[in-house]
C-alpha positions in Angstrom: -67.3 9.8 -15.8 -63.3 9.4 -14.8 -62.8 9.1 -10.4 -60.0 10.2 -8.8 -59.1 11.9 -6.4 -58.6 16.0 -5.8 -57.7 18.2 -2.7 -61.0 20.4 -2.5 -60.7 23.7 -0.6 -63.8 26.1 -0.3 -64.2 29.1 1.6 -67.7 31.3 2.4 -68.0 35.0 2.6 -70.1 35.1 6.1 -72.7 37.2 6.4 -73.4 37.8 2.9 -76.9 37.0 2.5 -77.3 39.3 5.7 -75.8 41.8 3.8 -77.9 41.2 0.7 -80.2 42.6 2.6 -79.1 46.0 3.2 -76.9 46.5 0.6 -77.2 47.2 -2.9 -76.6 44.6 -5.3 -73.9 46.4 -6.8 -72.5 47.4 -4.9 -72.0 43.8 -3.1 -71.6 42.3 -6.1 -68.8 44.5 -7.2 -67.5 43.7 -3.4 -67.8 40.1 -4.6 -66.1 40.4 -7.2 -63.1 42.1 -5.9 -63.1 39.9 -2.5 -63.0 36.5 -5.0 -60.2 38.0 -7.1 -58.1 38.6 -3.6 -58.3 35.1 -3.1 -58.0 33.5 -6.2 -54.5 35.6 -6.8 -53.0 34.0 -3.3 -53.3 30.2 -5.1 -51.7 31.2 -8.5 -48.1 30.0 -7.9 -50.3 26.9 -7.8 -53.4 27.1 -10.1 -56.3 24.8 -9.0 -57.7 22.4 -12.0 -61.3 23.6 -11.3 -62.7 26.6 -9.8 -66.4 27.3 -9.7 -68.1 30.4 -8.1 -70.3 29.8 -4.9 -71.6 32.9 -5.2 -70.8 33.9 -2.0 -67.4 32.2 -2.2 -65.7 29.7 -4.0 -65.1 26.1 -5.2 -61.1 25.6 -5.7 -59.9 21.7 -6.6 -56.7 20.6 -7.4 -56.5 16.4 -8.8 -54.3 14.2 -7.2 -53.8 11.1 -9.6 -50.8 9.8 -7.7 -52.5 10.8 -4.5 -51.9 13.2 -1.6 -48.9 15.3 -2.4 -47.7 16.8 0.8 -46.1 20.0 -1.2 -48.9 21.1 -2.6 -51.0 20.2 0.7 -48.3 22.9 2.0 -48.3 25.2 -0.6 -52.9 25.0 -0.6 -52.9 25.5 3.4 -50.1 28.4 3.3 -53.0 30.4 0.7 -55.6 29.4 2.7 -53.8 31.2 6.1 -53.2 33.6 3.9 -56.8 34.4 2.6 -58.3 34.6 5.8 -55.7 37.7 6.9 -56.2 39.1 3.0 -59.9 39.1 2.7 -60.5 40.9 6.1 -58.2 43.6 5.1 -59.8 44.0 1.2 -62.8 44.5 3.5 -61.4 46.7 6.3 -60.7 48.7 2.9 -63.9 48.8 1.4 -65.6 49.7 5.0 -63.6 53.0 4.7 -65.9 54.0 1.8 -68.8 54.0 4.2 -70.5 50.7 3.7 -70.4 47.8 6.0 -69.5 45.0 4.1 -68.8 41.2 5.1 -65.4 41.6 6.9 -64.7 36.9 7.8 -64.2 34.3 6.2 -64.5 30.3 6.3 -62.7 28.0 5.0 -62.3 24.3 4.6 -60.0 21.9 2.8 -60.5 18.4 2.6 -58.9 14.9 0.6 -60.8 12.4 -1.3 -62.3 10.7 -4.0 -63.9 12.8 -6.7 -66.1 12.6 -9.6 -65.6 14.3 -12.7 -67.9 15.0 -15.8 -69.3 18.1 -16.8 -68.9 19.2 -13.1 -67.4 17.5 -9.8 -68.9 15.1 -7.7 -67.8 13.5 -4.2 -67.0 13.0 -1.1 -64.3 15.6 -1.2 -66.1 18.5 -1.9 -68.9 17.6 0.2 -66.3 17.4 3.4 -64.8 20.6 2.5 -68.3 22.6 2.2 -69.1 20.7 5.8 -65.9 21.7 7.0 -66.1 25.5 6.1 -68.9 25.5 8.2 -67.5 24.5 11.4 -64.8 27.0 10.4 -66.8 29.8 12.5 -67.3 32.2 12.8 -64.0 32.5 11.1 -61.4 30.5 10.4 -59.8 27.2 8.6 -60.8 23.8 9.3 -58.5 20.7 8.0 -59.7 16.9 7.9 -57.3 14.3 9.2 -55.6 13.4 6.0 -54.9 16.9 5.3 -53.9 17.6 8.5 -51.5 14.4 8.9 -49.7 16.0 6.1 -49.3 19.2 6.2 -48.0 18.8 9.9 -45.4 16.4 8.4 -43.4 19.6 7.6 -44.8 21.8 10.0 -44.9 20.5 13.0 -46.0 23.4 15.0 -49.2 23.9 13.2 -50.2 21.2 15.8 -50.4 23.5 18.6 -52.7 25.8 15.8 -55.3 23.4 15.1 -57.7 22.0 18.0 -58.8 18.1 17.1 -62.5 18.0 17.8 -65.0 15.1 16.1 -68.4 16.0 15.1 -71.3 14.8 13.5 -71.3 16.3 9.8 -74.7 16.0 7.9 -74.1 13.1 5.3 -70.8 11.9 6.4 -71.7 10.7 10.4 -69.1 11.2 12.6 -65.6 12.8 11.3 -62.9 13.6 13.3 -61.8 17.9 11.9 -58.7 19.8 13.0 -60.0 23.6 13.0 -58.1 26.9 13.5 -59.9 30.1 14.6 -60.1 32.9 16.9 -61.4 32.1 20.3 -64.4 32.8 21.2 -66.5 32.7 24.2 -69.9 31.6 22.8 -67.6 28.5 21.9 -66.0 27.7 24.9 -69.0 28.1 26.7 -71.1 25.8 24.6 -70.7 23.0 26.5 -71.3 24.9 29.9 -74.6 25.9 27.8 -75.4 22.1 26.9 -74.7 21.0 30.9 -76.7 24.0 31.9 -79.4 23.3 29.2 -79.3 19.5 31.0 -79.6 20.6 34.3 -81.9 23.7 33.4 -85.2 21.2 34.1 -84.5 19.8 37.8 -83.1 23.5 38.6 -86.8 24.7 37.3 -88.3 22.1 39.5 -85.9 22.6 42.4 -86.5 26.8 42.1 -90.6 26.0 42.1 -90.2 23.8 45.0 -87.9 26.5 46.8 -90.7 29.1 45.9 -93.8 27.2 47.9 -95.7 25.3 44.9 -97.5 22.7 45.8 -95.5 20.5 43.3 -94.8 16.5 43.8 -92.1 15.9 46.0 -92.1 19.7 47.1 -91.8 19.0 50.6 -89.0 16.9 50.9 -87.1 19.1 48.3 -87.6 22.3 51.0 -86.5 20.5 54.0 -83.1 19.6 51.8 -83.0 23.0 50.8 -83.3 24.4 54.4 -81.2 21.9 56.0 -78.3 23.4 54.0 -79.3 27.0 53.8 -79.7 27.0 50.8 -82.8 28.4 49.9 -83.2 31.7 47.5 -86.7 32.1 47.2 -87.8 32.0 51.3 -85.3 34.3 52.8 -85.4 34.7 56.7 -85.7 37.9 59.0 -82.3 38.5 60.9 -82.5 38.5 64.4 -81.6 41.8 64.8 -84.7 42.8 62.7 -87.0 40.1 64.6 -85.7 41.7 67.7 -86.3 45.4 67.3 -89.6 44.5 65.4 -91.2 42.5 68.1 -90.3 45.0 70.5 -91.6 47.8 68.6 -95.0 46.1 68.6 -94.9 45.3 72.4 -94.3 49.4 73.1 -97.3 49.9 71.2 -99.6 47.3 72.3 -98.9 47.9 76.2 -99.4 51.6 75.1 -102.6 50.8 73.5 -103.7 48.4 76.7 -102.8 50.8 79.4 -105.3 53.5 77.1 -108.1 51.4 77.2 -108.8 52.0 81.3 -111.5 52.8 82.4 -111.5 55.6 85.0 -111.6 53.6 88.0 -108.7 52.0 86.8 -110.0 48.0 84.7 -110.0 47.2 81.5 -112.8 47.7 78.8 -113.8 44.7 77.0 -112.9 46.1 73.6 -111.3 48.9 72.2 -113.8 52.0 71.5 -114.5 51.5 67.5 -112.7 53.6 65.1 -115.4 53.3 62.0 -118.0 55.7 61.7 -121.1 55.0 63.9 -124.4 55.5 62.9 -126.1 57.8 65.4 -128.0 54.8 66.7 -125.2 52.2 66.7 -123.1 55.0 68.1 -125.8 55.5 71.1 -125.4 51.2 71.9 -121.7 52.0 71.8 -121.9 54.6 74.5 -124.0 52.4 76.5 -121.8 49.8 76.2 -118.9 52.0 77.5 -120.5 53.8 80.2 -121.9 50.2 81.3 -118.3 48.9 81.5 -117.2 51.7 83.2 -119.5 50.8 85.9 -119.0 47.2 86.3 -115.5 45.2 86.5 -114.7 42.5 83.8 -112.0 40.6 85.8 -111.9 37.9 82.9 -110.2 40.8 80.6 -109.1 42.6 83.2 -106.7 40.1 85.1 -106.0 38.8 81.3 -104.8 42.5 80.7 -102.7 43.2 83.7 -101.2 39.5 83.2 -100.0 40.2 79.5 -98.7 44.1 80.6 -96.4 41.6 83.7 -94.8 39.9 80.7 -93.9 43.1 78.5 -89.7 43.6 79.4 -90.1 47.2 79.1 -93.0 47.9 81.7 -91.3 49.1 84.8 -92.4 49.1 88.5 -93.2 52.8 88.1 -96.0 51.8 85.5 -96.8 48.9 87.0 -97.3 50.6 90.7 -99.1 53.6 89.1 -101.6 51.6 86.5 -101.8 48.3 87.3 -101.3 47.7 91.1 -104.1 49.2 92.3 -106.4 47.2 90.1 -105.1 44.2 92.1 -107.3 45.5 94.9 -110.2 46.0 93.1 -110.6 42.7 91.7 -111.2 41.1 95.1 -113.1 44.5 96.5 -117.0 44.2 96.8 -116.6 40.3 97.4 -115.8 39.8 93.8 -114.0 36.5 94.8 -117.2 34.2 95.3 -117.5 33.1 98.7 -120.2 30.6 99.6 -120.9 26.8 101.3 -117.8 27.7 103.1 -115.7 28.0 100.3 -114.0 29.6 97.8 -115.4 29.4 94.2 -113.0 32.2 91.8 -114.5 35.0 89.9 -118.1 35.5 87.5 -117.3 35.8 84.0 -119.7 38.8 84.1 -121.0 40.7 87.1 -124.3 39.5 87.3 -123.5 35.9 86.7 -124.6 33.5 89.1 -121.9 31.4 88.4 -118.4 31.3 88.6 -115.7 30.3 85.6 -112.1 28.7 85.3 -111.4 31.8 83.0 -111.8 34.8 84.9 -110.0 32.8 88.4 -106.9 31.8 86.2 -106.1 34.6 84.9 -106.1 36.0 88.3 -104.0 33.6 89.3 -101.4 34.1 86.9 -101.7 37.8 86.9 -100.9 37.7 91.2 -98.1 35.5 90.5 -96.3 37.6 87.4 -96.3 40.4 89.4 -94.7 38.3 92.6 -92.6 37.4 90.0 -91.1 40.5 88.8 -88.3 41.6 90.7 -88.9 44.8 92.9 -92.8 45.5 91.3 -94.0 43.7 95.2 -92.0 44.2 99.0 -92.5 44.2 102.5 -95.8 43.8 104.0 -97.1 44.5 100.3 -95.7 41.5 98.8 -97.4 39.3 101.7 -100.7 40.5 101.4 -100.7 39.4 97.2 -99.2 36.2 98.6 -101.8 36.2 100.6 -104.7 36.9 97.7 -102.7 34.8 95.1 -103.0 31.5 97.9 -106.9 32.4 97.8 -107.8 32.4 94.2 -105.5 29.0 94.2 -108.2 27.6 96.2 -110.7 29.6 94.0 -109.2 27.7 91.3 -109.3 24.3 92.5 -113.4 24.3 92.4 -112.6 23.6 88.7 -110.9 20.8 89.2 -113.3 18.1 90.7 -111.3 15.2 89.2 -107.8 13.8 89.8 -106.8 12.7 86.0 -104.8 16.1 85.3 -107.7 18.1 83.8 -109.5 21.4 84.8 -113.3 21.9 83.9 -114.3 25.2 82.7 -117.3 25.4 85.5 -117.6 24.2 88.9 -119.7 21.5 89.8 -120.5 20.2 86.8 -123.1 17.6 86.1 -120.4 15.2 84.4 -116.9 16.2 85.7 -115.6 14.6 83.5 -115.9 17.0 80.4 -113.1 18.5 80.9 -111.7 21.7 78.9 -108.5 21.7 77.0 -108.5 25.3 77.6 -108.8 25.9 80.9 -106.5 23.0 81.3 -104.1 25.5 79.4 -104.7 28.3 81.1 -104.1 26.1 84.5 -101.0 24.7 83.3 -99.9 28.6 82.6 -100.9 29.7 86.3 -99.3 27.6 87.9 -96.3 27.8 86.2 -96.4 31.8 86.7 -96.6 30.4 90.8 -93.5 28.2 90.5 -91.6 31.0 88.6 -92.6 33.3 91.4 -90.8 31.0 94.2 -94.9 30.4 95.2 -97.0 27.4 96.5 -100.0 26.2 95.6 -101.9 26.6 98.9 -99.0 26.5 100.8 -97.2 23.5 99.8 -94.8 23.4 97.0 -95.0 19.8 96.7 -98.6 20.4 95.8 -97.7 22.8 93.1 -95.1 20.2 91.5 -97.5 17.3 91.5 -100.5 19.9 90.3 -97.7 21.1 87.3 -96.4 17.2 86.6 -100.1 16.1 86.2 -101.5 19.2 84.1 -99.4 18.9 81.5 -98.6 15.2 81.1 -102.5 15.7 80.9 -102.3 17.4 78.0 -99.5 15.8 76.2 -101.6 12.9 76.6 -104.8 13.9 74.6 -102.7 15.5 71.5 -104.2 13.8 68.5 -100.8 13.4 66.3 -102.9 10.3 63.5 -105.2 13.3 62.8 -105.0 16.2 59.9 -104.9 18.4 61.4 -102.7 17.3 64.4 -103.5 18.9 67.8 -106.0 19.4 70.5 -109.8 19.9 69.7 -111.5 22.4 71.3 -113.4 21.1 73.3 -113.2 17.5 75.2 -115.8 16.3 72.6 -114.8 14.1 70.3 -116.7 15.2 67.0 -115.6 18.7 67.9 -112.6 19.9 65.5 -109.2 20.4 66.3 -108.4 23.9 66.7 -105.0 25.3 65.7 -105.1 28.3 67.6 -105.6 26.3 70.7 -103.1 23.6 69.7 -100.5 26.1 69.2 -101.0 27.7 72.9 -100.8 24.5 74.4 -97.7 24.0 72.8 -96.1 27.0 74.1 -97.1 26.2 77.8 -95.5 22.7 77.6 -92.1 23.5 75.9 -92.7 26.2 78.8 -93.0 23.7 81.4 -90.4 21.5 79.9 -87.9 24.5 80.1 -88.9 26.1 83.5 -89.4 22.6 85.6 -87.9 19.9 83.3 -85.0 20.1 84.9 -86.8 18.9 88.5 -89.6 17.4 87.0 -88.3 14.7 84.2 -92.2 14.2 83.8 -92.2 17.1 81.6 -90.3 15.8 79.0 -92.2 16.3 75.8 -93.3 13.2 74.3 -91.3 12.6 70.7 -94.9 13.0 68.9 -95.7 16.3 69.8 -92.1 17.9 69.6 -92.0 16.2 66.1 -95.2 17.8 65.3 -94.2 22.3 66.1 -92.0 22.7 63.1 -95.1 21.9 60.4 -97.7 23.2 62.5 -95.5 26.6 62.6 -94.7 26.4 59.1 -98.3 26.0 58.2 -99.6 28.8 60.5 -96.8 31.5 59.1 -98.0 30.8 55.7 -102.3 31.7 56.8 -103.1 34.9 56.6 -102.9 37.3 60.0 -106.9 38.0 59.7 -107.0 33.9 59.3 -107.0 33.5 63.5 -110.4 33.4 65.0 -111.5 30.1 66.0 -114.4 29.6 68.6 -114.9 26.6 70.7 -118.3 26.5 72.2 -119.2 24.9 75.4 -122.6 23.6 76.8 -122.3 22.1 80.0 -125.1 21.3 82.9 -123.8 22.5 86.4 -125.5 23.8 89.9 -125.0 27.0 90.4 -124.1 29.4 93.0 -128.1 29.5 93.8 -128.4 26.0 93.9 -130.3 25.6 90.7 -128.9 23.2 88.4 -128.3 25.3 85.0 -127.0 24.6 81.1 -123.9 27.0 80.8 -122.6 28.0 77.6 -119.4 29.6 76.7 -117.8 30.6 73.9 -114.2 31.1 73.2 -112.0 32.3 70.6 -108.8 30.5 70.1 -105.8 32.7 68.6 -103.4 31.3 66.2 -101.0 34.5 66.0 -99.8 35.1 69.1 -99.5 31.6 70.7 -97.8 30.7 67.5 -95.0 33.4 68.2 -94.7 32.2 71.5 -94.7 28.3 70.5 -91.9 29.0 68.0 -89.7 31.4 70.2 -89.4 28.4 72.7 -89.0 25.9 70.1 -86.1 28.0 69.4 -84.6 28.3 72.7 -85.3 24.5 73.3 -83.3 23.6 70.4 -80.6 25.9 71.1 -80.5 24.1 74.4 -80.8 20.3 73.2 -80.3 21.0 69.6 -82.4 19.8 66.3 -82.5 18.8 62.7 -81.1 22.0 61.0 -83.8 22.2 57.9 -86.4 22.2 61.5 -84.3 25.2 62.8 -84.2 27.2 59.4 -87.8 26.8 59.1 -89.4 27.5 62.6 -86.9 30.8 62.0 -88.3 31.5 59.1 -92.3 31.1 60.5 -91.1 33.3 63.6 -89.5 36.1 61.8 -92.4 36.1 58.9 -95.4 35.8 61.8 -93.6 38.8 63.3 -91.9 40.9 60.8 -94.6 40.1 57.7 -97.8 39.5 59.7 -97.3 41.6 62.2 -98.4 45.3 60.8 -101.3 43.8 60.4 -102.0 41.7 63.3 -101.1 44.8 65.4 -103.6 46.7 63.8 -106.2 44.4 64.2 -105.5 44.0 67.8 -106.2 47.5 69.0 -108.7 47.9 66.8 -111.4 44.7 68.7 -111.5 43.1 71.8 -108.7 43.9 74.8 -108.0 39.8 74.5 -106.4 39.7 71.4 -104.4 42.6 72.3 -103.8 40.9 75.6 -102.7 37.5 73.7 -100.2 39.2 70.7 -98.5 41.5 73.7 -98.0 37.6 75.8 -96.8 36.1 72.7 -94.4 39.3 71.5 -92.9 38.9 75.0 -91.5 35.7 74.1 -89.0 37.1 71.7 -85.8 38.5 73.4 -84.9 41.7 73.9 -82.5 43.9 71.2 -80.4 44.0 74.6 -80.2 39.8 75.1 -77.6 38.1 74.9 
């Protein structure tokens, strides 16, 4: 066995065993054949030693006992350019015949150490087969010795080749000078690699953006909308939120003012729209022609109160539908009057009690329509002034104590149980008064101090160490927390803050529950619309108006939807006042424009479809949104 050493070229038909396949084998061999003679003829002004057929190509080695000859490294590299332009043309040839034969090449030509006995052996040819390979998908690849010396001569072939090093099976890393066509797949292979890298986290980041409940999901949302970046929880335009929201507050106050009895109230509930059985049907006609006999003020005043907030209604509707109601809800002594006093409205006709409820909602339905520019004049306006300053003192029977609380009946065994809600529902009425330029009683001062202690109040007993966070719904403390009723108490404060802030620094919203309204918001968008109903139930010993000492119970349902709508819509405008965090902004959008656009077929449907109050309570929370005509 002699060693020496030999310039090794080899090239490789591509494709062929691809085309083994669909070809017959003589006809590919005969293609062979002719291909290998094509190539063979460019090298014999310069005949290799040893040639042995690859089958689909071939093995060409010249020896080099007194080493690397740079002429016949010229003359070998000249054929080899010259085989890759040859062989695609024998094949353009043959394709004219009809059959699609192998139309590239590879070739690689390599220096080294060689082995020779009854074949060859080395390094050299093992370089040149690796080399071939990274000639693709056509195309002639060089190794450094070879390159070094055929660019001794020519020079500009170093503009031809591109340097790369790789990692070659069995030889490590080798540094190859390759010339081929460029191709895209190529150049874009490292992009691919980068983009394989970064394919993972963009997974993760996508699956984050999309809602999963992954590790770390949170934080990777609020980075995503504090940029605007997110793809996968697009926002409603304002335009849309806009002329949605006021689409629905056409057809709820449509739907309200339908739902009159004919003396002029409110029903209870919306006449049912399933099928009746004939008895059920006879208990629902009842139950109609017993409401059109008796006034409900509780839904009624609630009614008139939400139609005063819609920005369409105009003083012809409002003098036509809702202003003579006004009178009948203090006609036939319906404002209790006894011991000298004043004590607000039943809940029901024929209870011998009065509640906050019904008397509040009085309140602020007097004062929205003082309110409203134009709807009250003259000796008319006086005379609601006049009404609105008695329920006020209605009202103050349910407010034995002075800690800033309202009780949901009057003289109540322990005072002190207060009712988040009806300390809500005060907070909102008096508000309503202040906007209407109206004391409380007579003295303004009064109102202020009334307003000032109300809600610090309640920004005192939000629970923010609790999951949820918020107000429970009642004053108990093993009663839950109720979202709906959080969410509504949220909307009268940043209310408050907005309206009086200014005059009243008390109302400043303490840093624990403004940091609370964006995830509350965000949670509520992402329940359901049929999700909402949430009762708080209270049972509570008082004297009542016969002077018999009693156990009331009451039961009321809390609404996420609407006081959500209402909650984020001043968020909103409070931050485009005073500003905040942009991810916060992005996302209380997003809640707003999904409760509205997303949820709110459905919510509409379901409240015309039950009880007047939930239609009452979306129509007051859709009339937070702005006009299409706003600014």
């Amino acid at each position: 066995m002699a060693d020496l050493s030999a310039l090794a070229l080899i090239y490789d038909i591509r494709g062929f065993t691809a085309a083994s396949k669909r070809l017959k084998t003589a006809d590919l061999g005969a293609f062979a054949t002719g291909a290998h003679r094509v190539v063979l003829d460019l090298f014999a002004a310069e005949p290799p030693t040893f040639v042995k057929n690859l089958g689909d190509g071939h093995l060409l080695l010249w020896e080099c006992p007194t080493g690397l000859d740079d002429a016949l490294v010229e003359r070998v590299v000249e054929g080899a350019g010259k085989a890759r332009t040859a062989f695609a043309a024998f094949a353009q040839a043959q394709r004219r015949a009809g059959l699609e034969f192998p139309g590239q090449v590879g070739i690689g030509v390599a220096f080294g150490e060689v082995s020779r006995s009854d074949d060859y052996y080395g390094r050299a040819l093992n370089l040149a087969g690796r080399l071939q390979n990274e000639a693709r998908p056509e195309g002639l690849a060089l190794d450094s010795s070879v390159f070094e010396a055929v660019t001794r001569r020519h020079g500009e072939l170093r503009e031809r080749f591109k340097r790369a090093r790789v990692r070659l099976k069995g030889l490590g890393s080798t540094v190859v000078y390759v010339d081929r066509p460029f191709s895209w797949r190529r150049a874009l292979a490292p992009v691919a690699k980068a983009l394989a890298i970064l394919a993972v986290p963009l997974a993760y980041v996508l699956l984050c953006d999309a809602g999963l409940g992954l590790p770390g999901g949170v934080a990777v949302r609020r980075a995503l909308d504090g940029r605007g970046w997110s793809l996968l929880r697009p926002g409603v335009d304002d335009a849309t939120l806009r002329l949605t929201a006021d689409a629905q507050r056409r057809r709820l106050a449509e739907a309200l003012l339908a739902a009159r009895v004919p003396a002029g109230w409110f029903h209870t509930s919306f006449p049912t729209r399933t099928p009746l059985r004939p008895e059920q049907a006879a208990v629902e006609a009842e139950r109609q022609a017993e409401e059109e006999q008796s006034l409900d003020v509780w839904s009624t005043s609630q009614a008139i109160y939400a139609l005063l907030q819609a920005p369409h209604l105009l003083r012809a509707d409002f003098e036509r539908h809702l202003r003579p109601v006004l009178d009948i809800v203090f006609a036939d002594k319906r404002l209790v009057e006894a011991q000298g006093r004043l004590w607000g409205w039943r809940p029901r006709h024929d209870d011998l009690y009065t509640q906050a409820e019904p008397t509040l909602w009085t309140v602020a339905a007097l004062a929205a329509a003082l309110r409203r520019p134009g709807f009250l004049e003259g000796e008319e306006r006086a005379e609601i002034a006049r009404r609105l300053a008695r329920a006020q003192e209605g009202a103050m029977s349910f407010r034995p104590l002075e800690t800033g609380a309202w009780n949901i009946f009057p003289q109540q065994a322990s005072p002190a149980r207060y009712s988040p809600y009806s300390t809500a529902l005060a907070l909102l009425a008096l508000l309503e008064c202040r906007a209407a330029g109206q004391p409380w009683q007579g003295d303004a001062a009064r109102l202020d101090a009334l307003i000032v202690g109300t809600a610090t109040f309640l920004a005192r007993t939000f629970e923010s160490g609790t999951a949820p966070m918020g107000w429970r719904r009642t004053s108990e403390a093993s009663d839950k927390i109720s979202a709906g009723l959080t969410l509504q108490i949220l909307a009268t404060l940043l209310r408050a803050e907005a309206e009086a802030g200014s005059a009243l620094p008390a109302l400043a919203l303490p840093e624990n529950v403004l940091a609370a309204i964006p995830d509350l918001l965000v949670e509520r968008a992402a329940a359901r619309a049929h999700d909402d109903y949430d009762m708080g139930e209270y049972i509570v010993p008082f004297t009542a108006l016969d002077g018999k000492v009693t156990s009331g119970k009451e039961g009321i349902n809390f609404l996420s939807h609407p006081w959500a709508i209402e909650c984020a819509s001043r968020w909103l405008a409070r931050a485009s006042r005073r500003g905040a965090d942009s991810a916060d902004v992005v996302r209380v959008r997003r809640a707003l424009g999904h409760l509205v656009v997303e949820l709110g077929p459905e919510a509409l449907s379901k409240a015309v479809g039950g009880y007047i109050f939930v239609a009452s309570e979306t129509l007051i929370g859709l009339s937070s949104v702005p006009t299409p005509e706003s600014p």
